[in-house]
C-alpha positions in Angstrom: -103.8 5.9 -137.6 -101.1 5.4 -140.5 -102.6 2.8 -143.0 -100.0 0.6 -145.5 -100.2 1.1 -149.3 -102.6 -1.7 -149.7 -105.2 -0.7 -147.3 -107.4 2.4 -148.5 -109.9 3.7 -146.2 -112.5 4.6 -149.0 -116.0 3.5 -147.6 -118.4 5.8 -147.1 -122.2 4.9 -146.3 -125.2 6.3 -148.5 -128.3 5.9 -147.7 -130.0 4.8 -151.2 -127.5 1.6 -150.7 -130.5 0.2 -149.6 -129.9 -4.0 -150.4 -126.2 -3.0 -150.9 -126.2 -2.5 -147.4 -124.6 -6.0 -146.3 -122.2 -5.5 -148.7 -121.4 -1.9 -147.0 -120.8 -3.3 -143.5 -118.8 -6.2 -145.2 -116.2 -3.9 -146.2 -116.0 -2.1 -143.2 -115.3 -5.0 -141.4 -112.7 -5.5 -144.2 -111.5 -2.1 -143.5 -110.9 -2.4 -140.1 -109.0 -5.8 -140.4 -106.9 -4.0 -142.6 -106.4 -0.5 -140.2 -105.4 -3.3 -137.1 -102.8 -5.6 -139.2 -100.9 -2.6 -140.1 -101.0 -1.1 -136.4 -99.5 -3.6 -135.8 -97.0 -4.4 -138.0 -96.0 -0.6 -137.6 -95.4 -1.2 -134.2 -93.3 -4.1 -134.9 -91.3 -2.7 -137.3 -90.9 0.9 -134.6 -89.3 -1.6 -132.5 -86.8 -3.6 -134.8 -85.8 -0.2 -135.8 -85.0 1.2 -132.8 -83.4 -2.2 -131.2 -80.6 -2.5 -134.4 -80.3 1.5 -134.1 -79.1 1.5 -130.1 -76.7 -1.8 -130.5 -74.9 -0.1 -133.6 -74.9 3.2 -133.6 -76.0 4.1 -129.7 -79.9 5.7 -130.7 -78.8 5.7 -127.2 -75.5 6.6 -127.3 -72.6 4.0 -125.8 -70.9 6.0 -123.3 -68.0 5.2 -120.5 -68.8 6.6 -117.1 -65.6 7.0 -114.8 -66.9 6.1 -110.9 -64.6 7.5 -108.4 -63.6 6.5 -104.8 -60.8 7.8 -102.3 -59.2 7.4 -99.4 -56.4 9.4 -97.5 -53.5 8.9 -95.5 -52.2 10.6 -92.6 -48.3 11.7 -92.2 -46.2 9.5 -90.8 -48.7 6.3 -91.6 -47.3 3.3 -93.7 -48.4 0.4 -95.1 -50.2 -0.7 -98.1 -54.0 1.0 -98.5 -57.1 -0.5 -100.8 -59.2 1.8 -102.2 -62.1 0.0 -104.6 -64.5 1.9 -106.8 -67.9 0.4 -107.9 -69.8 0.5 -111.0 -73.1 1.2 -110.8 -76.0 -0.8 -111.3 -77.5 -0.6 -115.0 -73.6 -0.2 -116.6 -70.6 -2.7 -117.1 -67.4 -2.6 -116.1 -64.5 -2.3 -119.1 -61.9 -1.1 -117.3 -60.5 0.5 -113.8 -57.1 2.9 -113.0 -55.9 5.4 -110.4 -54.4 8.7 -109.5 -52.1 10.0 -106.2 -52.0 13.0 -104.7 -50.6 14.8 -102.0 -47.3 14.6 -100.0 -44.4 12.5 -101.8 -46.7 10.1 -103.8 -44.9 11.5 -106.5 -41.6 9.9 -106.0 -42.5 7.8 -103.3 -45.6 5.8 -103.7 -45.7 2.9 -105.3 -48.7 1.1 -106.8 -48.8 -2.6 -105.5 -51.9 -3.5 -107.1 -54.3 -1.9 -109.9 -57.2 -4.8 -111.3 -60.6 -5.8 -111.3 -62.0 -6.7 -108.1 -64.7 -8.0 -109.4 -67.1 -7.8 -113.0 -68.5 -4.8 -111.6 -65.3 -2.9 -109.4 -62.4 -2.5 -109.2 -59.6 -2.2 -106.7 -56.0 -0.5 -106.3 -53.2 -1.0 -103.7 -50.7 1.8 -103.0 -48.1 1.6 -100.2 -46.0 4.8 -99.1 -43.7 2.7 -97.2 -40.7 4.9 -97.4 -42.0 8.0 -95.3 -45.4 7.5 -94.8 -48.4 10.1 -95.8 -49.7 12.4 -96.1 -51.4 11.2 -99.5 -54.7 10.6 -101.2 -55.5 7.0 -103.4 -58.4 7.2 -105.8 -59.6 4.1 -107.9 -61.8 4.8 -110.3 -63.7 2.0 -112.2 -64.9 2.6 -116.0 -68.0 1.9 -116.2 -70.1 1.4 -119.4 -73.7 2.7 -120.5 -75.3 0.8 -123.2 -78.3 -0.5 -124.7 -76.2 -3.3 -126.5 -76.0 -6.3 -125.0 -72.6 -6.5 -122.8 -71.2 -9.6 -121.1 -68.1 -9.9 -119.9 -65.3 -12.1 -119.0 -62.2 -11.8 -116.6 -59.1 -13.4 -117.3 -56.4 -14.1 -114.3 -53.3 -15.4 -115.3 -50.0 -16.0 -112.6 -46.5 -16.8 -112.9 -43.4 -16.7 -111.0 -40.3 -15.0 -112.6 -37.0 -16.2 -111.5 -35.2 -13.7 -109.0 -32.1 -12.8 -111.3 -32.5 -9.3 -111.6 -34.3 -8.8 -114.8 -37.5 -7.6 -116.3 -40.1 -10.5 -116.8 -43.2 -9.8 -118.4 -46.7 -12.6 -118.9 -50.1 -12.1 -120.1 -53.3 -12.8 -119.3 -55.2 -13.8 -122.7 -59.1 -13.2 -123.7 -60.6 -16.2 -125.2 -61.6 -16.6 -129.0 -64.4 -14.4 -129.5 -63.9 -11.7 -127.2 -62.1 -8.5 -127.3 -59.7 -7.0 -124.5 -60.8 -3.5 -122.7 -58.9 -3.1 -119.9 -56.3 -5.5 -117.1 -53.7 -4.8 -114.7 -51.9 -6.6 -112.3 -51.2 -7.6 -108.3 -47.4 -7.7 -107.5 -45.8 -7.1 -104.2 -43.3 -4.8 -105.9 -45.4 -3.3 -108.3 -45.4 -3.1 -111.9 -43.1 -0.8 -115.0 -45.8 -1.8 -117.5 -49.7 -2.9 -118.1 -50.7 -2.7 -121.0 -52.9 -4.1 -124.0 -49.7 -5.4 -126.2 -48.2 -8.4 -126.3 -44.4 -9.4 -126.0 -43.9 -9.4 -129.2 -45.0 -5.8 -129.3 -47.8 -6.2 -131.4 -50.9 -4.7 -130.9 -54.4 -6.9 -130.7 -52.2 -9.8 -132.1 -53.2 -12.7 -129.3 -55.7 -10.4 -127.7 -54.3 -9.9 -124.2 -53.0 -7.9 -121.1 -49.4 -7.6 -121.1 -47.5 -6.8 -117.3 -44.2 -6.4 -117.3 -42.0 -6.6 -113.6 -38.4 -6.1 -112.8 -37.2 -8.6 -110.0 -34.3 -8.2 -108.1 -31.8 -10.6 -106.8 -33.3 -12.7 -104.1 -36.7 -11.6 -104.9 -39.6 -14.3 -104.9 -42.7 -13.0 -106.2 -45.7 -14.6 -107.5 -47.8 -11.5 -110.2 -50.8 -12.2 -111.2 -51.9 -10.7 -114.4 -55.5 -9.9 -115.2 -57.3 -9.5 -118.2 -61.0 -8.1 -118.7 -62.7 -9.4 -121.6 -66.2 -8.3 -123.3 -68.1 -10.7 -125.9 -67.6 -10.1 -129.6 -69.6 -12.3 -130.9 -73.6 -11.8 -132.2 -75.8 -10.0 -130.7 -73.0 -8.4 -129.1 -71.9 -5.1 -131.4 -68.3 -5.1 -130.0 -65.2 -5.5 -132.2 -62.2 -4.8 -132.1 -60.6 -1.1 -132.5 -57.2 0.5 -132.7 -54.6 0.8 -129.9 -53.2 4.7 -130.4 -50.1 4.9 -127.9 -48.2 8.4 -127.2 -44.6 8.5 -126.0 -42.7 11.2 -124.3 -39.0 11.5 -122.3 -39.5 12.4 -118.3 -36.2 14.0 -116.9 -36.3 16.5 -113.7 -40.1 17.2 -113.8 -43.6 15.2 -113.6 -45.2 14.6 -116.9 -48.6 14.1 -118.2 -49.2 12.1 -121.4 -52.6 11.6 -122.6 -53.7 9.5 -126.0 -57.6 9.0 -127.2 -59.5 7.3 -129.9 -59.7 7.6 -134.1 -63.3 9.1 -135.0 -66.0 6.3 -134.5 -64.9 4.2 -132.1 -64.9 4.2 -128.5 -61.9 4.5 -125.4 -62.6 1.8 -122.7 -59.3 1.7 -121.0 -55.5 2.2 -121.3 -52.5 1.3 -120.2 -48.9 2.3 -119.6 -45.0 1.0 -119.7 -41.4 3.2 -118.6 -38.6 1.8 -120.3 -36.1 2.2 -117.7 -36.3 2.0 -113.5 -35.9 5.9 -112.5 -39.9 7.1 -112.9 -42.6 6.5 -110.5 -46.2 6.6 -112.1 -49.1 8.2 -110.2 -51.6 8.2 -112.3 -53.4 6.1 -115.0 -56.9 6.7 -115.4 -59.5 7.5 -118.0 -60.4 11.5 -118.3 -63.5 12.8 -116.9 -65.2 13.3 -119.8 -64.0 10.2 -120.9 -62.1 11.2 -124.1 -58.6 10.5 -123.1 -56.7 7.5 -121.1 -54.1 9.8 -119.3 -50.9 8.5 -117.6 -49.1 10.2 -115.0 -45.1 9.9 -114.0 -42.2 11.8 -112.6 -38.2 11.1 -112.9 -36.8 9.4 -110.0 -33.6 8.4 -110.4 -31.6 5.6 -109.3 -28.1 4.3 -109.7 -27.4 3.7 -113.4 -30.9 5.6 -114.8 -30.4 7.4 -117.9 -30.7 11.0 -118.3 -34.3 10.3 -119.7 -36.6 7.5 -118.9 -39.7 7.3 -121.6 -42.9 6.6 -120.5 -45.7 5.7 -123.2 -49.5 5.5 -122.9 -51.8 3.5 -124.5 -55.8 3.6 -125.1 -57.9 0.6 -125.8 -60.5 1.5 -128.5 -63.7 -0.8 -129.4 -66.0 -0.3 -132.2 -69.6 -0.7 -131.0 
């Protein structure tokens, strides 16, 4: 048993102590007062150790976890499909995204809905309306492994752009003393951008989830805009990181983009924006081994697209 500086295990009994013997035992006793106080305040200090160690610096590791879930669709079916994926119990959700596969979901699926269901899933909305299936929908919700205390918020914010024919974009903002990981949106048209920027194009600035949606004439629509939100404040080891985007021009073929983190902090989410009409995203989603937020998208032109249409990707880092 370890003993501290100032306890010394240096009795020993001899047997010509002989009326020195009360004072013998008296120091034992003193001795093993000693051994016991620093048990346990070893043990104490073990603990202390290992608690500041996992919240900071992950003695168990801080790791996302991507949770899958699919669902396929027939030829010639249409309408809109859910598919919701489900963190398990023990983790926290940070963030959720998607990826299509299969028949024309290339050019003609479109993504109605791609948000948290609830803290711990979350739930995406594809519709194939233009020639039905065959295709295959799979959500996948980001799931986070910690020691660290994790609480989270989600934000829902709605509003109802005018139907003139323009891009509209809103945001759904975390409160004071939280940090943004992850948001999307629910639109009946879908969305060209969702991502963790504000309008102003600056990253981290208010804090929020940015969705941007072109309306057409006669249009009524009414988005709704979610943002999730985790805790930033003591004991919670969450601040905020960097957002890294990557940007690349989409003509005749599909394109993946992918983007991750600066060394020491941690990718919870991402987003995505096109910059013109004439792409069709089918895929958004964290990688596998959770080290890049990957983005999806092929050139589909209409009327009036350019010869290029730029699609970016963003990833949402934290420092834990």
């Amino acid at each position: 048993m370890p003993t501290s500086p100032g306890c010394r295990r240096s009795a020993a009994f001899h047997p010509m102590l002989g009326s020195l013997a009360p004072l013998y035992l008296l120091s034992l006793l003193l001795l093993a007062a000693c051994t016991n106080t620093t048990a346990a305040g070893s043990a104490a200090t073990a603990t202390l150790s290992s608690s500041t160690t996992s919240a900071h610096t992950g003695g168990s590791p801080a790791i996302m976890e991507r949770m899958a879930s699919s669902t396929s669709v027939g030829a010639g079916m249409t309408g809109a499909i859910s598919v919701t994926a489900y963190c398990p119990l023990g983790t926290t959700m940070l963030s959720g995204g998607y990826g299509l596969g299969g028949g024309d979901t290339a050019t003609n699926t479109q993504i109605l809905q791609d948000r948290p269901d609830t803290p711990s899933s979350w739930t995406v909305v594809a519709e194939n309306a233009a020639v039905g299936g065959p295709y295959t929908l799979t959500t996948y919700a980001d799931c986070l492994k910690s020691k660290a205390p994790v609480v989270t918020h989600i934000v829902e914010s709605a509003f109802s752009p005018p139907a003139d024919g323009n891009y509209h974009e809103a945001s759904a903002a975390c409160p004071n003393g939280s940090v943004v990981t992850g948001g999307g949106f629910a639109s009946g048209i879908g969305a060209d951008a969702s991502l963790p920027i504000n309008g102003a194009g600056t990253a981290r600035s208010a804090n929020v989830w940015d969705t941007q949606i072109g309306m057409t004439q006669g249009q009524t629509q009414t988005p709704a805009i979610y943002a999730v939100c985790v805790d930033s404040t003591p004991p919670s080891s969450f601040r905020e990181g960097s957002i890294p985007t990557a940007a690349q021009p989409i003509t005749t073929t599909s394109g993946d983009l992918s983007i991750g983190c600066p060394a020491g902090q941690l990718l919870v989410g991402g987003g995505l924006a096109l910059d013109h009409v004439g792409a069709n995203v089918y895929g958004s989603t964290l990688s596998a081994d959770g080290s890049q937020w990957t983005v999806s998208a092929t050139f589909f032109p209409f009327a009036g697209t350019p010869p290029a249409v730029t699609e970016t990707a963003y990833a949402v880092c934290v420092r834990t």
